[in-house]
N, C-alpha and C positions, 0 to 999 in steps of 0.2 A: 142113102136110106135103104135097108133093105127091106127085100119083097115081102108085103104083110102076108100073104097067100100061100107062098115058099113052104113047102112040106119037109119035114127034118124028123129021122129017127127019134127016141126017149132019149140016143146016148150023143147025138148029135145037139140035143138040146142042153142037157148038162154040161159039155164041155163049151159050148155058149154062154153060159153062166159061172161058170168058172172063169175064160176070157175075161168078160166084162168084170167081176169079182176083184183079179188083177193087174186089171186098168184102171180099181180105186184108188184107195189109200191103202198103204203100206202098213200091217199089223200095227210096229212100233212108230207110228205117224199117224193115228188115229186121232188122235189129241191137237193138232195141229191142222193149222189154215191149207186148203188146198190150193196148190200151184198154179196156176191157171197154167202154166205152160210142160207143168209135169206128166202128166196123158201121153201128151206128143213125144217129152224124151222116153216116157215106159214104152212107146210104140216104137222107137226108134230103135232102144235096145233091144226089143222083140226080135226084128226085123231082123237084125245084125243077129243075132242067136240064130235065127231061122235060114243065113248064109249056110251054117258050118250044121247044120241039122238035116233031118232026113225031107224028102219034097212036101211030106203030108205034113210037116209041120207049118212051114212056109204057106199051104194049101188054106189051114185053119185061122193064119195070121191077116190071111187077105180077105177072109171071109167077112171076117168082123171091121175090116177097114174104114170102111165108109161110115158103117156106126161112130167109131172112135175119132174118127174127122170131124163128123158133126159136132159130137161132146165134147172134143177141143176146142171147135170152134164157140159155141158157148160160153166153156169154162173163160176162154178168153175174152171174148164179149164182156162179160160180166168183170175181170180183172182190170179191163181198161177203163172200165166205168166208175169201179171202186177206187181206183186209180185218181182219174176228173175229177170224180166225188171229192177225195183227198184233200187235189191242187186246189178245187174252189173252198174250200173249209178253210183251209188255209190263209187264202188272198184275201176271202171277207173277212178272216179275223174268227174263223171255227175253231174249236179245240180251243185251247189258251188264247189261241190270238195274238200272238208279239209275233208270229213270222213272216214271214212275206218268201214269195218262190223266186225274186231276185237276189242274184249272187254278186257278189264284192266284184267279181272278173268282169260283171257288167260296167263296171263304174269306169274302165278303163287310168285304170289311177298309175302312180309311178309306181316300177320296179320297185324298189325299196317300201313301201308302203305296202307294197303287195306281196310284197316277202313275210313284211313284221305281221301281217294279219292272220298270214297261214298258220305262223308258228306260233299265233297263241289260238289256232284250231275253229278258225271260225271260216263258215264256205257261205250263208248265206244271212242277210241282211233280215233285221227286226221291222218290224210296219215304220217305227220311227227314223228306222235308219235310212230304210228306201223312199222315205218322201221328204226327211232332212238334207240328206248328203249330197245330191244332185246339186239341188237348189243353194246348197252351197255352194257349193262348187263352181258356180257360175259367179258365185259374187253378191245373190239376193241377202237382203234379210230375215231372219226365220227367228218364228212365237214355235217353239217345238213344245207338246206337251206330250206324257206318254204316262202309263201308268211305271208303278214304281220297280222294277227289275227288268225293264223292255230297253235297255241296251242305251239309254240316252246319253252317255259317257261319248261311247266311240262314235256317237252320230255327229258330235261336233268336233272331237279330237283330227278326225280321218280328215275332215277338210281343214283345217287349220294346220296339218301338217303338210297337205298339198299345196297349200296358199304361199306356205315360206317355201316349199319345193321350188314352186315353177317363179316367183319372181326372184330365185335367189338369194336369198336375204341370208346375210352374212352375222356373224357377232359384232364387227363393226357399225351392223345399223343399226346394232340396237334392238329394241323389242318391239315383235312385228303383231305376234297374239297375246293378248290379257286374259286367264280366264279367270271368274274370282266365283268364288265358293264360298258356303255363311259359314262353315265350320271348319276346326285346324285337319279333324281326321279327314272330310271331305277330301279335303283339299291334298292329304297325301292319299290317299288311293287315287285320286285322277291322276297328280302328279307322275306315281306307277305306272298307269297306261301310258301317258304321255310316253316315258322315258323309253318304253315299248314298243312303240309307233316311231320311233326317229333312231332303233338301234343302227339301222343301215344308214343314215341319214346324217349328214354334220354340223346340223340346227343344235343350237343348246338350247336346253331347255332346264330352268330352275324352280324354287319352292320357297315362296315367302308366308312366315304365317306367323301368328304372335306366338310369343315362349321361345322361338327358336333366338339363335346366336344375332344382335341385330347386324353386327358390325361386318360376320362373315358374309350377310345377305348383301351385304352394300359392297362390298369386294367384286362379288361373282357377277352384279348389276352392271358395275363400272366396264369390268374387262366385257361386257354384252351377252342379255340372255334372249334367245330369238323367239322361247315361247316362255311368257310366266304366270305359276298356277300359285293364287296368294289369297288368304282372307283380304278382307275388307280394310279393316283397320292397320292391318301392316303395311298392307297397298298404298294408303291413304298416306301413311307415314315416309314410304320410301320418294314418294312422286314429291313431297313438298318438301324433304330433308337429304336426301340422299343427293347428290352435287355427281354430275357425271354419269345419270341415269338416261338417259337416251330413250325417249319414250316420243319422242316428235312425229317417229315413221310408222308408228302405228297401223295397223290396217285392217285387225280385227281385236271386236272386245266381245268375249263370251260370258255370257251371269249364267253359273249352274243354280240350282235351284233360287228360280228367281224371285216367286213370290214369296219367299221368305226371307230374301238380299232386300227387298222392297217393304220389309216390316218398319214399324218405328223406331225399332233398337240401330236399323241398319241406314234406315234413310239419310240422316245428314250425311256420315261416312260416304254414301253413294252420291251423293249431290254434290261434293264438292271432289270427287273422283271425275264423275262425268263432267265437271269443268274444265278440268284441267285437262285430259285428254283431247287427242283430235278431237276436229269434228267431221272430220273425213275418215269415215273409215266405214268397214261393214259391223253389223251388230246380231247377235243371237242368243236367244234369252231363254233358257230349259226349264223346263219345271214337271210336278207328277199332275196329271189330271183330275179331275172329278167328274168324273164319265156317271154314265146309265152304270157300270160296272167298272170300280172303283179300287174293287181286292180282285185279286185271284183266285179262280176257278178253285183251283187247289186247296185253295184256304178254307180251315175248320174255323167257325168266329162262333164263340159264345164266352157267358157273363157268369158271374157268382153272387148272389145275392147274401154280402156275410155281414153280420152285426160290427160295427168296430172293435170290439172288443175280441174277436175272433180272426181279425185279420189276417195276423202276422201269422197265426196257429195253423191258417190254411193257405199261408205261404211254404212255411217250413216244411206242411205235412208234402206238400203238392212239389217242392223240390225235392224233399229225399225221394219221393217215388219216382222222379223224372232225372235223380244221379245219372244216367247212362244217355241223355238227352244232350240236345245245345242247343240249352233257353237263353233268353235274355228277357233281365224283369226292370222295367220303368217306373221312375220314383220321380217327384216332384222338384225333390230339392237337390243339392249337393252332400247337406248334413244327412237326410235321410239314407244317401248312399252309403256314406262313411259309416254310421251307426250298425245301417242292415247288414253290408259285408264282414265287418269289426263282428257283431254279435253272430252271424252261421258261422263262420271261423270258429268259432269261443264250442260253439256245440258241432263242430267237426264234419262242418260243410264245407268243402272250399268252393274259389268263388272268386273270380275278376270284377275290379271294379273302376268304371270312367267317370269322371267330374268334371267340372269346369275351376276347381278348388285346387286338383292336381298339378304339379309341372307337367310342360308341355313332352318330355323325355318319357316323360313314367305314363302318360294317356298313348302317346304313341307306341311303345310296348308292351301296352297292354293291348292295345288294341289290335297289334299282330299277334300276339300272343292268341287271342282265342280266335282271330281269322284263323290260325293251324290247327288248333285243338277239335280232337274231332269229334269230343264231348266236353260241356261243362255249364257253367252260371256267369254272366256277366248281369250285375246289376250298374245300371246306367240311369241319368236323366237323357234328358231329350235332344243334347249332345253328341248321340248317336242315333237319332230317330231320320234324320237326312240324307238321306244320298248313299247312302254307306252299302257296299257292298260285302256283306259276310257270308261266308260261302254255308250252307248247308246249316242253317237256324231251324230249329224243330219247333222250339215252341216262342211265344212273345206273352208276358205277362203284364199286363197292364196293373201294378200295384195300385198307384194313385191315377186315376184317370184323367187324359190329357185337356187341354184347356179349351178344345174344340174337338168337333168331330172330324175336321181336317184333322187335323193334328193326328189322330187317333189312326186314320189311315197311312199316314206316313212311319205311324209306331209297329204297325203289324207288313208293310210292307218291307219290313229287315227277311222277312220268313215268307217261302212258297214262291223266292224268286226266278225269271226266266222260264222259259218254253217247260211246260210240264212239272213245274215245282212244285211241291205240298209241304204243307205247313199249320199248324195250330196256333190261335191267339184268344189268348183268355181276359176276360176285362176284371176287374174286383169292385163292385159297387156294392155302399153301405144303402138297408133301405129308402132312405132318405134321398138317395141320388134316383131311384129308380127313372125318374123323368128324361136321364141324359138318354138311354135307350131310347124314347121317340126323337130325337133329334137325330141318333143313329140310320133311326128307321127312314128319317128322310132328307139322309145324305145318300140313301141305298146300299146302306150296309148290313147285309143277313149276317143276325146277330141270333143264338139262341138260349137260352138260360140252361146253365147246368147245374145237376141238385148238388149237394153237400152230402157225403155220406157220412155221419157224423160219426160211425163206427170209424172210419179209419183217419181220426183228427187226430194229433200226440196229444197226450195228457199231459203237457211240460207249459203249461203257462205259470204254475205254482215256481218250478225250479226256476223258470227264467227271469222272474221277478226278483228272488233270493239271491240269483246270482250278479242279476243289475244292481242290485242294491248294495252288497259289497263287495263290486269293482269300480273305484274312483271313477278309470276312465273311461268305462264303457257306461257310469252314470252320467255322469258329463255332453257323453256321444249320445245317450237317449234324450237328455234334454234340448240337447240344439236343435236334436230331429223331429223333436215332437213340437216346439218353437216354429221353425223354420215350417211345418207341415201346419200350423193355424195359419201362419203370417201366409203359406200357398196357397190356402183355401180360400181366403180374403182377397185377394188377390184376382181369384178365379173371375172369369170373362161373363159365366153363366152364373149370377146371382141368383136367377132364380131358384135353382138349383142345387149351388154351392153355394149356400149359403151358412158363413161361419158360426154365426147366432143360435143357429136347430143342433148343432151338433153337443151330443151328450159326453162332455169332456172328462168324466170319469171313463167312460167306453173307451175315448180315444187314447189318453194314458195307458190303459192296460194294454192297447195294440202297441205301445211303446214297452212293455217289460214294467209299470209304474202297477204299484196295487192303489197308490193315488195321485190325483194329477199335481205335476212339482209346480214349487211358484216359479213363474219366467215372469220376465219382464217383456209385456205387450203393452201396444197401444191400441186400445178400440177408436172408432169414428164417433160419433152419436150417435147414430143410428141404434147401438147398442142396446142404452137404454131404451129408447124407443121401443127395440123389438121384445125388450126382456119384459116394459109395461104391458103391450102387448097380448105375451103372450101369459101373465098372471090374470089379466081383465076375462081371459078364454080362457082362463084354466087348465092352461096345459104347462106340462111339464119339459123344463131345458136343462142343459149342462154351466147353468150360470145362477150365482147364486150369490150372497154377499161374502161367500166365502171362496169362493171360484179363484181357480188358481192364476187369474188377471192378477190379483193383489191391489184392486185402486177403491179406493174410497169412491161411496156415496155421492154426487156433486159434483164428481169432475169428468164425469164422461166428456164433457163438453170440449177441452182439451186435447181428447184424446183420439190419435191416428197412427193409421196403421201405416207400415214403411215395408218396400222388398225389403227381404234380406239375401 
């Protein structure tokens, strides 16, 4: 510290303020964070100037010494604090929260493992990674849950590669890890990391799922695969059909996203899997959580409140403005898919499209196709709403809204994934749904309403209608989809809600390209009637009428039920 008392010339004080001046920041560094430890290299090169300079230089450099020691030593105080600050934001889960300050090198894992991990650039462990992988590792069983882009992949991959490491496990014994996965894409992106994790490694590892070849999968079986990553239902198939599958030495079974392997579409499939397997073995079962905080930091969420009859208008308007984007838009059905992609094609949108309607060849590349693309539209159902890892999704458009508000978080988790991701997701509710937003509200999901600028809608509902009407097939393609979208609503989990009865089916036709709604062939419940009485006794007005494009007589509601399609 120097002498407060200390007497110094006018010009001996200037050149003190200049000093200091120069022990700031650097003109073109203004702009920028200062160094905590840059002070001391400006005093060091000082110093070293002041060797090869005259003594009075060196005289004025030591003057100011003690001050500038001080200032360093603060500046540095403070840098190692923001520093801690940092490391604890971090470990509780600050900032995004998926990382954790423990590194892979910690794990002590085998050479090879440790190689494949480098080279796909990862140094340090997601919160799920560092409280899964241990604990596998030892052998426990593990409920991992994690939100949805927090690395839950390689939390169970890494130890099931280490498990066939160290006891050896050859192709002669057969298959040592299961992992099964609800969906076919699921199931080939893990399969990729797998094949990733074992490049050093001389475990095989293979990919069973339906649509693919069955016969080549029982080939590759036979001669022994050490890890296999399979739907459900092929699984199911090769374990009771396949002759020379070696699944006796088992020693781990992994369910990637579990609670929805544990749905009722999946259950029996799983029941009679977990029969037939050991029952010696370790188990571990993945899934996305439903936390206090459920989406991502990053993530922009808001809703549209559009009449039906305006749906598709502020679909199209909102993709041609988003051309330079990679959206992905969520539709209820399979037909709906076919339709919506068929028809922006037709008006000079292009546009990927996934189904469960598709062969398994053409979902698979497409579905690599826009992982590369580093702009574009994939409209999909809920086929890609799991697990799926697509690199750099900008926006998620909720067309037809999902059948829960689970669900709804797994549809906008495609977007704003991993450590600092951002990403937008848009919902489309007619005013009649407006109610699923408090169910939103208390899943904890910050949701905001955004206006409709009606200046900038196309004014092409006219032409898109003339043009559905004479194109055979793309009339055709509007009525499945407008079909298959009442039979979805019916369907839907929240009746109260979704309720197919309220909806005004001239509206909903014209969100299909109809100027009026075509006859299909439905089945209503009773209930029908019921609500149609109803709602004449209150006087209010529905989309049901005795001309309503049902097409059923008077008297036979009673008969009548509705069916998936």
């Amino acid at each position: 510290m120097t002498d407060p008392i200390r007497h110094t010339s006018t010009d001996d004080e200037t050149k003190n303020k200049k000093r200091k001046r120069k022990r700031g920041k650097k003109p073109s560094e203004e702009s920028e964070p200062r160094n905590p430890y840059q002070a001391q290299q400006n005093e060091e090169e000082e110093k070293g100037e002041g060797d090869d300079n005259s003594k009075e230089k060196k005289t004025k450099i030591l003057k100011g010494k003690e001050e500038a020691n001080e200032e360093n030593k603060e500046d540095e105080a403070e840098g190692v604090e923001e520093e801690n600050t940092r490391k604890k934001n971090v470990k509780r889960g600050g900032g995004s929260g998926i990382m954790s300050t423990d590194s892979f090198d910690s794990l002590n894992l085998s050479a090879n493992t440790f190689k494949a991990i480098q080279e796909l650039n990862f140094q340090y462990m997601t919160e799920i990674q560092a409280r899964a992988i241990p604990s596998l590792l030892i052998g426990k069983d593990v409920l991992g849950a994690a939100r949805t882009g927090s690395g839950k992949t390689l939390a169970f991959l890494i130890p099931a590669v280490e498990l066939l490491y160290h006891i050896k496990f050859t192709p002669r014994n057969g298959t040592g890890v299961v992992v099964i996965c609800p969906t076919r894409e699921l199931a080939i992106q893990t399969y990729a990391v797998a094949k990733n994790l074992l490049k050093y490694h001389s475990h095989t590892v293979e990919l069973v799922i339906g649509g693919a070849a069955r016969r080549g999968e029982a080939e590759r079986l036979v001669k022994g695969v050490n890890l296999l990553v399979a739907t459900p239902g092929r699984l199911l198939d090769h374990l009771q059909n396949t002759k020379g599958f070696i699944y006796k030495n088992l020693k781990c079974l992994i369910i990637d996203e579990a609670d929805r392997i544990m749905e009722a579409n999946f259950e029996e499939e799983m029941k009679q899997i977990i029969k037939l397997l050991p029952k010696k073995r370790q188990t571990a079962l993945f899934s996305a959580t439903q936390t206090t905080k459920v989406t991502n930091e990053g993530l922009k969420q808001g809703y549209f409140i559009v009449p039906s009859e305006e749906r598709f208008i502020l679909l199209y308007s909102f993709l041609v403005a988003t051309r330079s984007k990679k959206v992905m838009v969520f539709f209820s059905s399979c037909n709906s898919v076919k339709f919506h992609s068929d028809l922006l094609r037709y008006v000079n949108v292009d546009c990927f499209d996934i189904h469960g309607k598709q062969k398994q060849q053409k979902r698979t590349k497409t579905f690599f196709d826009f992982c590369k693309a580093e702009k574009g539209i994939l409209l999909c159902t809920d086929v890609a709403a799991r697990g799926l890892d697509i690199p750099a999704v900008d926006v998620i458009v909720q067309f037809d809204p999902p059948d829960d508000p689970k669900e709804y978080i797994h549809r906008v988790g495609r977007t704003a994934r991993g450590e600092g991701g951002k990403g937008k997701a848009f919902l489309f509710l007619i005013p009649e749904e407006m109610q699923f937003i408090r169910y939103l509200t208390a899943e904890k999901v910050p949701v905001e309403e955004q206006q409709i600028n009606k200046n900038k809608l196309k004014n092409v509902q006219s032409q898109l209608e003339k043009m559905v009407e004479g194109n055979y097939y793309l009339r055709q393609a509007a009525k499945e989809a407008y079909k298959s979208y009442l039979l979805a609503y019916n369907s839907h989990s929240m009746k109260d809600i979704f309720n197919v009865h309220r909806l005004d089916l001239q509206a909903v036709a014209a969100s299909f390209c109809f100027c009026c709604p075509p006859k299909v062939n439905l089945n209503l419940n009773s209930s029908a009637s019921k609500f149609r009485k109803k709602m004449r006794i209150g006087g209010s007005r529905n989309g049901f009428s005795e001309s309503n494009p049902y097409g059923m007589q008077k008297g036979r509601d009673e008969i009548r039920q509705f069916v998936r399609h």
